[in-house]
Each structure stands twice: as C-alpha cells, then as structure tokens.
Backbone as numpy.savetxt, mean C-alpha at the origin, in Angstrom:
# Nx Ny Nz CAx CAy CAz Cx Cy Cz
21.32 -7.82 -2.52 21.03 -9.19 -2.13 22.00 -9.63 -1.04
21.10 -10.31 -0.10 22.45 -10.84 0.54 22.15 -12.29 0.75
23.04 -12.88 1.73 22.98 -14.75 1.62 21.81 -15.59 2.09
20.47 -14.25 2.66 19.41 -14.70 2.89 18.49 -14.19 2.20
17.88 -13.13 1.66 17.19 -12.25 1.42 17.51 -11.33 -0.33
16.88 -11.54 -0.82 16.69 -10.69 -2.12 15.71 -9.40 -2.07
16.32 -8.11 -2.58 15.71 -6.80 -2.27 15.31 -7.16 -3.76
14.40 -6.52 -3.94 13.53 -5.86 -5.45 12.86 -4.49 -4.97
13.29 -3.83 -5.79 12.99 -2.13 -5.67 12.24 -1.65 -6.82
10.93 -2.56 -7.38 11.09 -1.96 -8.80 10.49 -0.23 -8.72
10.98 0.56 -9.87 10.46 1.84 -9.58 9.63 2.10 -11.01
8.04 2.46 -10.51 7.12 2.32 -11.42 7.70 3.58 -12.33
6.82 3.41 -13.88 7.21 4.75 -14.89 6.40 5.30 -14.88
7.66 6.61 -14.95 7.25 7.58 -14.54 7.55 8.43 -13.58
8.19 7.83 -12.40 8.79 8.31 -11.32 9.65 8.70 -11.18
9.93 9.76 -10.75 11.40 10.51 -10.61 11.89 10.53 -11.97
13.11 9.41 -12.00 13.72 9.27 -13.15 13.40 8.45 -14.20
12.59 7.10 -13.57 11.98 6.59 -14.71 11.47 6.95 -16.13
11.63 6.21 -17.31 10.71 6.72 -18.42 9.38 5.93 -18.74
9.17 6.84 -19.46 7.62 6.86 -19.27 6.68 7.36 -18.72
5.03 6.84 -18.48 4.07 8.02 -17.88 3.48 7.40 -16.87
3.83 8.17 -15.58 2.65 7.53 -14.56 1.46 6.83 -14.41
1.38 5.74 -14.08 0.37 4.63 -14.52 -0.76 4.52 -13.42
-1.61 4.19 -13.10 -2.49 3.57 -12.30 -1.97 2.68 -11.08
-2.78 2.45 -10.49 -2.51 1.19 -9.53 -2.44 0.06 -10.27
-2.93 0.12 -11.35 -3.38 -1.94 -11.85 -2.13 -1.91 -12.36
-1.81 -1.17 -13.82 0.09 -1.07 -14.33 0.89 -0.86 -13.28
0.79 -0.02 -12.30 1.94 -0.34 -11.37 2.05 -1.93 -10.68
0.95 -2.38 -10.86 0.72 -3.54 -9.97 1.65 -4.87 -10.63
1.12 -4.37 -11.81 1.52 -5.47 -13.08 3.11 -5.13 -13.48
3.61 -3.84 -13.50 4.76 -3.86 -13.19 5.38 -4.76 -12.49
5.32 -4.68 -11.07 6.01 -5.39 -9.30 5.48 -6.57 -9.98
4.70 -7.07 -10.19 4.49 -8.12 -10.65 5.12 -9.51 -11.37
5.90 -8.31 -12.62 6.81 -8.84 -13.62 8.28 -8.63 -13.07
8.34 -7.93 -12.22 9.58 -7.91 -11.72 9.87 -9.34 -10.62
8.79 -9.61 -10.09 9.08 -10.58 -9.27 9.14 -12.11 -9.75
8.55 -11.58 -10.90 8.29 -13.23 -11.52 9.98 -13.34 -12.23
10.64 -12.47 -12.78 11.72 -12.14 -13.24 12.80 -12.64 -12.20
13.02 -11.89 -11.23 13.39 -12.39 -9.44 13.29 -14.06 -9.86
11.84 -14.76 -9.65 12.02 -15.79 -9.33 12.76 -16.68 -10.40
12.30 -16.10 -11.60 12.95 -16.88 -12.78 14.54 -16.96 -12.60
15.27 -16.29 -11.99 16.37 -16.97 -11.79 16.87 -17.97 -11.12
15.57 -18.39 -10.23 16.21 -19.36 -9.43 16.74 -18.73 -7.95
17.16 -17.49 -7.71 17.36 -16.72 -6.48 16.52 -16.38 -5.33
15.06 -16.60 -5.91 13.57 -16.39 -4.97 13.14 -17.91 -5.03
13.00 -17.51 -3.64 12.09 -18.96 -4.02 10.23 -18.65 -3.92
9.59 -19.19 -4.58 8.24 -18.73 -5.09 7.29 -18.67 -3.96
7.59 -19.56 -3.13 6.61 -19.13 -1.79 7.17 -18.33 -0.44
8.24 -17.47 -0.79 8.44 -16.80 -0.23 8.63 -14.98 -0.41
7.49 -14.87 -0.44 7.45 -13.26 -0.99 7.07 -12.54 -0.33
7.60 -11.39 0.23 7.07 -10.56 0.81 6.76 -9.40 0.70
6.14 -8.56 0.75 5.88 -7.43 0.06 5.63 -6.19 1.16
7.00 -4.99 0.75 6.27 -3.69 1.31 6.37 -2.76 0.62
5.52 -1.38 0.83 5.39 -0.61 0.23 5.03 0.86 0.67
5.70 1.75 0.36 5.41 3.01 0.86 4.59 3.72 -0.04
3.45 4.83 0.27 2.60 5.61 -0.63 1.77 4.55 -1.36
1.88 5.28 -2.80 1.39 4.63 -4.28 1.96 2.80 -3.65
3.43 2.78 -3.23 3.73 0.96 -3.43 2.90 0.66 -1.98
2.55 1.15 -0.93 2.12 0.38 -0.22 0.66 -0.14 -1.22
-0.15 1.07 -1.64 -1.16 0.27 -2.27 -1.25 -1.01 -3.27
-0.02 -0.76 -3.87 0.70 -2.06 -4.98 0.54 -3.18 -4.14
1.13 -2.96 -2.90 1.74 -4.50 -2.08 0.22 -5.06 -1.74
-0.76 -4.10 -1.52 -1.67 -4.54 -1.06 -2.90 -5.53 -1.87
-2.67 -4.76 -3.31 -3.17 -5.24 -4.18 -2.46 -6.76 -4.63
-1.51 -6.37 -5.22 -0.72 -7.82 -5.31 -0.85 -8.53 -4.46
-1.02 -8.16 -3.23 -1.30 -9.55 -2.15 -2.55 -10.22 -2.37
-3.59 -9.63 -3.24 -4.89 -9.98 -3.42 -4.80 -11.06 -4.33
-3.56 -10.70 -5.60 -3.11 -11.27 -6.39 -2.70 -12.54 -6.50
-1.31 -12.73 -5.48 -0.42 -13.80 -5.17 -0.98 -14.68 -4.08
-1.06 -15.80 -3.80 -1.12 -16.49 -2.71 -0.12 -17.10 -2.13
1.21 -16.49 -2.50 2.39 -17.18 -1.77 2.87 -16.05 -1.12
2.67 -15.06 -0.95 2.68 -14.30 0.12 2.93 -13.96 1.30
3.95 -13.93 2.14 4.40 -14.22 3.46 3.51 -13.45 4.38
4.00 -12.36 3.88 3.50 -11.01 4.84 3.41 -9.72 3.87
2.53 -8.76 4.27 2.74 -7.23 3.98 2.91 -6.35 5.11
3.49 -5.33 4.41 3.78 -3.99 5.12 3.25 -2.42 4.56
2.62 -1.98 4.69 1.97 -1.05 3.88 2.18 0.59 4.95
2.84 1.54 4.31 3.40 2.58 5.39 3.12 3.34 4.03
2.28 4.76 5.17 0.83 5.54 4.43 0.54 5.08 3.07
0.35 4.11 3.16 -0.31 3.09 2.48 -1.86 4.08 1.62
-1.62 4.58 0.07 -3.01 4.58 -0.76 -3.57 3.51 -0.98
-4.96 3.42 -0.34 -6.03 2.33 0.03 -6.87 2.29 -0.88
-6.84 3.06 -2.22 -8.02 3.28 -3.53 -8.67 4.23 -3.11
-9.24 5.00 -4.23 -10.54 5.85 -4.47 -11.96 5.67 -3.63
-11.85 4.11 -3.96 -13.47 4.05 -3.53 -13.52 4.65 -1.85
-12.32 4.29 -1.24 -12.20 4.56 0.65 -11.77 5.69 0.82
-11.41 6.53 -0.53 -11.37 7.88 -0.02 -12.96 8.90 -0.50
-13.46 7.72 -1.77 -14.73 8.65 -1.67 -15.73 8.39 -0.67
-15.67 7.24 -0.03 -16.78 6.97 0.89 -16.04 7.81 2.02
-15.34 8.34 2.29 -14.98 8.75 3.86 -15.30 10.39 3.58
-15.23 10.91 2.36 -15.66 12.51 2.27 -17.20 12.32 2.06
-17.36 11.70 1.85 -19.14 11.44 1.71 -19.22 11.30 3.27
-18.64 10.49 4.07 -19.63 10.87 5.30 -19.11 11.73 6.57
-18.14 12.77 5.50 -17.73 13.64 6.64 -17.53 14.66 5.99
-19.15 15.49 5.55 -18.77 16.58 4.46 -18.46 17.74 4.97
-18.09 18.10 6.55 -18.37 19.32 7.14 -16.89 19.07 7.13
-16.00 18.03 6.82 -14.60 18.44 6.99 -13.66 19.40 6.11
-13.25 20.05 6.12 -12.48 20.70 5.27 -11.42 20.97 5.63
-10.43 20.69 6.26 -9.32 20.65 6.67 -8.36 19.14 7.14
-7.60 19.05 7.08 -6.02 19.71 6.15 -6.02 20.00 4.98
-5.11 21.03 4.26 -5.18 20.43 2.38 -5.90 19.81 2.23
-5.05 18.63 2.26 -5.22 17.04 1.76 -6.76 16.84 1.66
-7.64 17.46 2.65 -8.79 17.01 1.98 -9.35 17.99 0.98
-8.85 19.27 1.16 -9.59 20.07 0.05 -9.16 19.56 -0.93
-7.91 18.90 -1.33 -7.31 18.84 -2.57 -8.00 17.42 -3.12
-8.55 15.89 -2.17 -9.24 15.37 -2.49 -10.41 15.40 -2.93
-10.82 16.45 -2.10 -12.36 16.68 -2.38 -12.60 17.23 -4.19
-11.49 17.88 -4.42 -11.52 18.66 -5.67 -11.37 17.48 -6.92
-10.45 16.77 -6.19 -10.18 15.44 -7.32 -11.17 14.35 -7.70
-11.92 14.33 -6.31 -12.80 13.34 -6.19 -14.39 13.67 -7.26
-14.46 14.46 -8.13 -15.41 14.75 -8.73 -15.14 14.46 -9.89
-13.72 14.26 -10.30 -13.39 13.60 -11.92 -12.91 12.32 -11.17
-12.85 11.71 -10.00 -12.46 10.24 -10.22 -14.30 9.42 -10.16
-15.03 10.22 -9.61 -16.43 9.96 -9.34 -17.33 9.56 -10.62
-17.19 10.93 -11.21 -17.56 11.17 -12.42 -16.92 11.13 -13.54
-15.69 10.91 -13.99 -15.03 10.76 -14.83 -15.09 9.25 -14.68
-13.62 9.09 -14.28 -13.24 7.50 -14.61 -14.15 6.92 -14.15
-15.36 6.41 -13.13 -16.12 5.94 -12.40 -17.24 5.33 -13.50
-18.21 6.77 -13.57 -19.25 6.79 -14.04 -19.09 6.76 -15.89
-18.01 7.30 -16.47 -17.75 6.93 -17.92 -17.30 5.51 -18.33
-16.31 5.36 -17.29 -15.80 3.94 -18.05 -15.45 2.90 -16.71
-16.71 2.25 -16.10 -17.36 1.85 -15.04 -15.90 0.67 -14.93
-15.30 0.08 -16.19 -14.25 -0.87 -16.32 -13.16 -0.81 -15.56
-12.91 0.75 -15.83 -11.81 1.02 -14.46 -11.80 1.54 -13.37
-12.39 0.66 -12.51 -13.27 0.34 -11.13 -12.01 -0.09 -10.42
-11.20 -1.20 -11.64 -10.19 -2.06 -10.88 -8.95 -1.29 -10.97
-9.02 -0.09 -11.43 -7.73 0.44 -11.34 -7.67 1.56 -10.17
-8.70 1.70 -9.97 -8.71 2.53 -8.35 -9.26 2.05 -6.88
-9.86 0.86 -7.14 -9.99 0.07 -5.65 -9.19 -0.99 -5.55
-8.76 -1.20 -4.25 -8.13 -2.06 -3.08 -9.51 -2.90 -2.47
-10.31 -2.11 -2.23 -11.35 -2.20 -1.07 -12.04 -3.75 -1.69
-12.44 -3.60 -2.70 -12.90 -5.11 -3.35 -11.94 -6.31 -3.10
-11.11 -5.74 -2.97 -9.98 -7.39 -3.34 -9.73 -7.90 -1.74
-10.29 -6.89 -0.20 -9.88 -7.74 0.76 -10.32 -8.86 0.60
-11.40 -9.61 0.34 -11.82 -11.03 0.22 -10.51 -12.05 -0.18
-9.72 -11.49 -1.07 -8.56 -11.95 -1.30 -7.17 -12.18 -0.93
-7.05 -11.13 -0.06 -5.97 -11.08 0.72 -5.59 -12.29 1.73
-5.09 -12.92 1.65 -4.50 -13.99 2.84 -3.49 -13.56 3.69
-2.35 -12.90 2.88 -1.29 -12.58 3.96 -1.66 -11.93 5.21
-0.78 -11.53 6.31 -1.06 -10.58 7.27 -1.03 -9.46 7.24
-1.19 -8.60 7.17 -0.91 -7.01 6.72 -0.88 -6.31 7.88
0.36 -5.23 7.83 0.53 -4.10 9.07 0.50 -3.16 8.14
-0.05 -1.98 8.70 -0.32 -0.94 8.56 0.31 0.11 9.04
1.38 0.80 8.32 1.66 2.22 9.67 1.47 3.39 8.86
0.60 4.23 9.42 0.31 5.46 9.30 0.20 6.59 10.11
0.91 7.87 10.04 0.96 9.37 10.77 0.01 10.07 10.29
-0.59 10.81 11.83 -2.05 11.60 11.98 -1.49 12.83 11.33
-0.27 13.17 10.49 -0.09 14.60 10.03 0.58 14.13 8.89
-0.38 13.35 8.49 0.16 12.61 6.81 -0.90 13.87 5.61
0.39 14.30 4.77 0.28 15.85 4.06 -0.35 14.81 2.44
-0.27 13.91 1.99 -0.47 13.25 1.05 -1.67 12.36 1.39
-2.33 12.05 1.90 -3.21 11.34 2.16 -3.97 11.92 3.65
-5.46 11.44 3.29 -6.23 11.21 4.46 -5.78 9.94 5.36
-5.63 10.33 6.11 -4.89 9.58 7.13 -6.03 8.37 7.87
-6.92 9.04 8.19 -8.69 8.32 8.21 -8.67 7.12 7.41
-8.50 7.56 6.30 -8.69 6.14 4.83 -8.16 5.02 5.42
-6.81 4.85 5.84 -5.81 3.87 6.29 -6.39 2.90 7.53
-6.79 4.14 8.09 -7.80 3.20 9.32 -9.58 2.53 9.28
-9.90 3.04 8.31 -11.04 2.62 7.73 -10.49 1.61 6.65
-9.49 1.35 5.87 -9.41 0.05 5.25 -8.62 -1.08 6.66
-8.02 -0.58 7.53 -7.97 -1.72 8.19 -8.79 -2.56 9.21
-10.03 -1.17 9.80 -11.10 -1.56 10.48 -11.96 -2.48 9.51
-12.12 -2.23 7.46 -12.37 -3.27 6.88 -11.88 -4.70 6.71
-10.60 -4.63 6.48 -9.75 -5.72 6.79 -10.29 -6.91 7.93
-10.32 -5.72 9.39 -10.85 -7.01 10.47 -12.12 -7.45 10.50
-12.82 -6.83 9.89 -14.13 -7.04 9.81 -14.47 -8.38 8.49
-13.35 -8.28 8.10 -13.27 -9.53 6.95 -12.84 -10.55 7.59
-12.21 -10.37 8.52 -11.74 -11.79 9.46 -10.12 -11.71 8.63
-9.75 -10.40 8.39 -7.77 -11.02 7.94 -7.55 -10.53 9.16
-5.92 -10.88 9.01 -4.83 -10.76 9.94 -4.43 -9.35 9.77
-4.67 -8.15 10.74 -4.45 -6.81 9.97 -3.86 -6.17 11.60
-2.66 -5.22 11.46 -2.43 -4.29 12.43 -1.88 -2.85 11.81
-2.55 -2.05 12.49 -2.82 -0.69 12.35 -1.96 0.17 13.62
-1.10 0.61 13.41 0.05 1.37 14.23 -0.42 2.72 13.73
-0.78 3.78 15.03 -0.73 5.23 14.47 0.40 6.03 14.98
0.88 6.88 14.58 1.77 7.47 14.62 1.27 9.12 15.13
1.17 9.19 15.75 0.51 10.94 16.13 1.79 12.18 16.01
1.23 12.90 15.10 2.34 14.16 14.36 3.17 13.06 13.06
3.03 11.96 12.62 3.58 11.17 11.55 3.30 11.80 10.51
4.27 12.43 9.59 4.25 12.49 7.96 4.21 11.80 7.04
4.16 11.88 6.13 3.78 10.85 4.90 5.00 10.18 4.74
5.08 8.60 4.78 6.14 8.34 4.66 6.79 7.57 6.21
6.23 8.75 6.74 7.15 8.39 8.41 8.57 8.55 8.17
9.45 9.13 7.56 10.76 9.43 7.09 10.77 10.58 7.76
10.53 10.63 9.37 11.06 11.34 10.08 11.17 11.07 11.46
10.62 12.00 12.73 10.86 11.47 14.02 10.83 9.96 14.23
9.68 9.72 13.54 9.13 7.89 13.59 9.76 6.98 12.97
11.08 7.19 12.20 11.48 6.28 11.62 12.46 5.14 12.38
12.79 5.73 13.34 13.64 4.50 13.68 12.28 3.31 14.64
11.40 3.81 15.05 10.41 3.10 15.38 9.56 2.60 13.97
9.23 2.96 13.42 8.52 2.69 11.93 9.71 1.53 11.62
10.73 1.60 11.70 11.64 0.04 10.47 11.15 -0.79 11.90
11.64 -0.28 13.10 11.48 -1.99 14.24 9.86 -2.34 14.14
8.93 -1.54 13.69 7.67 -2.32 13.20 7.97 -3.06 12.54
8.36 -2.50 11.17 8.77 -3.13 10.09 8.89 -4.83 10.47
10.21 -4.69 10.86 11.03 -5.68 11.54 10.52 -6.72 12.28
9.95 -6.39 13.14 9.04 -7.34 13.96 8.18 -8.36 12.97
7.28 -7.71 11.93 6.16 -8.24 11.54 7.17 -8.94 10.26
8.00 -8.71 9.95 8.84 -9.61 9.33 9.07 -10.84 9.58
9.81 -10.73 10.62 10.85 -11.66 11.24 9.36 -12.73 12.22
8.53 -12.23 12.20 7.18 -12.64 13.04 6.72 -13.77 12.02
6.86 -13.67 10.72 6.32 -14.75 9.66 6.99 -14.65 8.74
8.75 -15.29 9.40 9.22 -16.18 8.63 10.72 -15.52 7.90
10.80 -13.68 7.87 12.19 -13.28 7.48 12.99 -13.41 7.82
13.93 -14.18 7.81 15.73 -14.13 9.06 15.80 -13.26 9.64
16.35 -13.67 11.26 16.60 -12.69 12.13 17.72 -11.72 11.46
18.27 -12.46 10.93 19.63 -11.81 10.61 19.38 -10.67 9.05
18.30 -10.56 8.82 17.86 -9.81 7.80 17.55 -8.26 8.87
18.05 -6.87 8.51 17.83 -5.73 8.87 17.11 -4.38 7.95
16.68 -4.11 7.85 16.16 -2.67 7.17 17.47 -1.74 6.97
17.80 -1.47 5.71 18.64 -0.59 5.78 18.40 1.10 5.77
C-alpha cells in the first residue's frame, strides 16, 4: 500500500501455493470479490474507486467482475481468458486450423467443455462465459495480447474485443507480435507503460507506478 493506492493480490485456490482446488471462473470471481469487499471494509478503499487488472485466468476475473461491480474505474486484462463460449465459437469457424499446440490442445478440451459441462449441466454456462456479461460491463477495458501466446488462442482476445465494440463499450486491443503469454518478456517494459497510461487516463495518480 502506499499513500495513494491499495494493491490486492488475491491468489485464487489452488494456485501454486494456495490450499485448496482450482476453481472456475465464477469461485475465482467470488473469491476477488470478497477480498475487495474486505479491502473496503476497512475503510482504506474507497468503494468507487476500483480498479481491476488481471493476467491469464485473473484477466478473465477482472473482466467478469467488471460485469459485476459498477464502481469500476477501469480494466486491464493481459492474455486475458475470454470464456469457453469464444473459444468454442472461433474453432468452429476455423476447423482447418491446427496449429499452434494451443489449438490442438483446445480442440481436445473443447469436447468435454461442449459436451460435458455445457450440454449436462446447461447451469454452468455462467462459469465459463465472459461473452454474455459484455452488456454489463461499463468500465473501459484494454486489452493486451501476444501473437505467440503458448496458453491461449490469441484470436479469442481479439474477437472478444471486436465484441466489446460492437456493444458500443470503451475497449482497446494492443497486439503484441512474437508476445508470450503473459507478455513477461521482450514486451514488458512496453506492456506496464500500457498499463500505465490507461490507468492514470481514468483517474490513478500520476504518482502511482507498476512495480
């Protein structure tokens, strides 16, 4: 924390060191959730000022929760998971692709998230789409994602933000060409002054930095 700005890092269970078992998007969601309400309950946040970013699995959190919260400043979402539903519609209309991994390894998954969780228990719909809740989103959302992202279809990211504008939000989409998952490499010192910008653009202290 410092004399402007409160960090919250919560780390979902399951991760790394966490205990417990890797959860969904909706429990991770509801996690960050309770952490922030916790944050505010001290009196240290103030409630209409929240901002939310997230890398991987948390960019999708931030995105969701933004659907959530309406006090919301801004998001930041860096290779940002966009839900199931935008990764099954994008192998559906590009079945001749088979390359990188990443898509064979989706493609393989995508037949128990289709048919399993989907089609058995239609309820948890909400634990693998984003794509429903843009209607909800108010904040502004940036987007940064690398064309040599090893964890994700990299496609998805730009097809939920070409959805985004097509909803009429506030959405920017930065590509990164040769970017890894993460951008925790060549791109990073350009990836935080994104960061940074779209911060400090709605409303974070100048004097607030990325560490």
């Amino acid at each position: 924390m410092s004399d402007e700005v409160v960090y919250l890092y919560p780390l979902y269970r399951g991760y790394l060191e966490s205990d417990g078992h890797v959860q969904g998007i909706a429990e991770n969601t509801r996690d960050a959730e309770n952490a922030i309400k916790v944050a505010i309950s001290t009196g240290s946040v103030k409630p209409d000022s929240v901002y939310l970013i997230g890398a991987s699995m948390g960019g999708g959190v931030a995105l969701r929760l933004a659907s959530e919260r309406q006090d919301v400043k801004a998001v930041v979402g860096v290779s940002p998971f966009v839900g199931w539903d935008v990764n099954l519609r994008w192998l559906d209309e590009h079945p001749e692709v088979t390359s990188p991994e990443i898509v064979v390894e989706n493609r393989e998954t995508a037949g128990y998230v289709r048919y399993g969780l989907i089609n058995v228990n239609p309820e948890s719909k909400g634990d693998y789409s984003i794509l429903d809740r843009i209607p909800d989103i108010q904040a502004p959302v940036l987007l940064l994602q690398g064309t040599a992202d090893e964890s994700l279809i990299w496609q998805t990211v730009q097809d939920f933000a070409d959805d985004m504008e097509e909803a009429g939000k506030t959405v920017k989409l930065v590509l990164y060409p040769d970017g890894r998952h993460g951008l925790a490499d060549k791109y990073q010192d350009q990836r935080n002054q994104e960061v940074m910008q779209w911060l400090h653009k709605y409303g974070v202290p100048q004097s607030f930095v990325m560490q």
